[in-house]
C-alpha positions in Angstrom: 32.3 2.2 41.7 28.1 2.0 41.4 26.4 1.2 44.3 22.6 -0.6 44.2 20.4 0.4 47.1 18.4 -2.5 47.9 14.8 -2.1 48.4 13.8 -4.5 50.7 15.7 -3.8 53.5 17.5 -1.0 54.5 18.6 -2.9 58.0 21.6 -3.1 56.8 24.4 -2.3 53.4 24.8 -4.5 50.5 26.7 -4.8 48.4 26.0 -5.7 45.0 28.1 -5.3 41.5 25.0 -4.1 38.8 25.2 -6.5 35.8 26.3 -5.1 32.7 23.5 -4.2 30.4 24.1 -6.3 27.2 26.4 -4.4 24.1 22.8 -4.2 22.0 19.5 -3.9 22.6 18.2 -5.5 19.1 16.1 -8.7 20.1 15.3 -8.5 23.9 11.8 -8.3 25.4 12.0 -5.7 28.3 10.0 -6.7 31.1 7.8 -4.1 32.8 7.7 -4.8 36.8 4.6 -3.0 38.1 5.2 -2.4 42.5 2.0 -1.7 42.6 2.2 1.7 43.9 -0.8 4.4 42.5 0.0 5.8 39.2 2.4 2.7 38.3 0.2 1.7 35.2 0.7 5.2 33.9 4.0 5.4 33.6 4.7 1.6 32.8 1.8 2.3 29.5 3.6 5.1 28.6 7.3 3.0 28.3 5.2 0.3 27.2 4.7 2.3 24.0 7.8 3.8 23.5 9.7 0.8 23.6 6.6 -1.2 21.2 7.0 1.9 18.8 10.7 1.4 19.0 10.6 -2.9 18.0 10.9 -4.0 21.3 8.6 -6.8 23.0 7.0 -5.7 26.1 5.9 -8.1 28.4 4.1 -6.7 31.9 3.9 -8.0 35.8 3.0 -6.8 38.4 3.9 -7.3 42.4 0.9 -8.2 44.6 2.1 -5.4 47.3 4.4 -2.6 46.9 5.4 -3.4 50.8 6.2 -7.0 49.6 9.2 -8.7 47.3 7.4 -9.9 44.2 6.7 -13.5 44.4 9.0 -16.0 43.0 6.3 -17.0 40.3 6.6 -13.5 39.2 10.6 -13.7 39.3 10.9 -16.8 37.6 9.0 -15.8 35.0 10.8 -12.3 34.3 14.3 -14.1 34.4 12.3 -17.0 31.6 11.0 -14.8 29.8 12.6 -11.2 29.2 16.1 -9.7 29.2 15.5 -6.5 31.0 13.5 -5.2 33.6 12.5 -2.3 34.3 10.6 -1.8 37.3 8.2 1.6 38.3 8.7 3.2 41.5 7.0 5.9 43.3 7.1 8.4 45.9 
């Protein structure tokens, strides 16, 4: 059993099952979710060139506020326009 913490509110559990992440890789644009949290950039521009250098497309956001949910803008246009997200954290 996996078990996803979610970040924007620990007032209470839930429960979530993780998607699967797709059998291959080949073709999908990764999107890079900045929190806006110091030092995100640098560790999103480093990924961004490893997964460049390895054929992926790379596409970049970025929250307004780390202590906020990204706007739906920003949401809509990950789930348009990539396959997977990967999102920097801090702390």
């Amino acid at each position: 059993m996996k078990f996803v913490r979610d970040p924007t509110s620990e007032a209470s559990e839930t429960m979530r099952t993780p998607k699967a992440l797709p059998p291959d890789l080949a073709g999908k644009t990764i999107a890079l979710l900045n929190i806006s949290k110091e030092r995100s950039d640098e560790f999103l521009d480093q990924l961004e060139v490893k997964f460049s250098e390895a054929g992926f497309p790379v596409k970049r956001y970025r929250k307004a506020s780390h202590s906020k949910t990204a706007a739906p803008e920003i949401i809509q246009a990950i789930v348009q326009e990539a396959d997977i997200v990967v999102e920097s954290l801090a702390d």
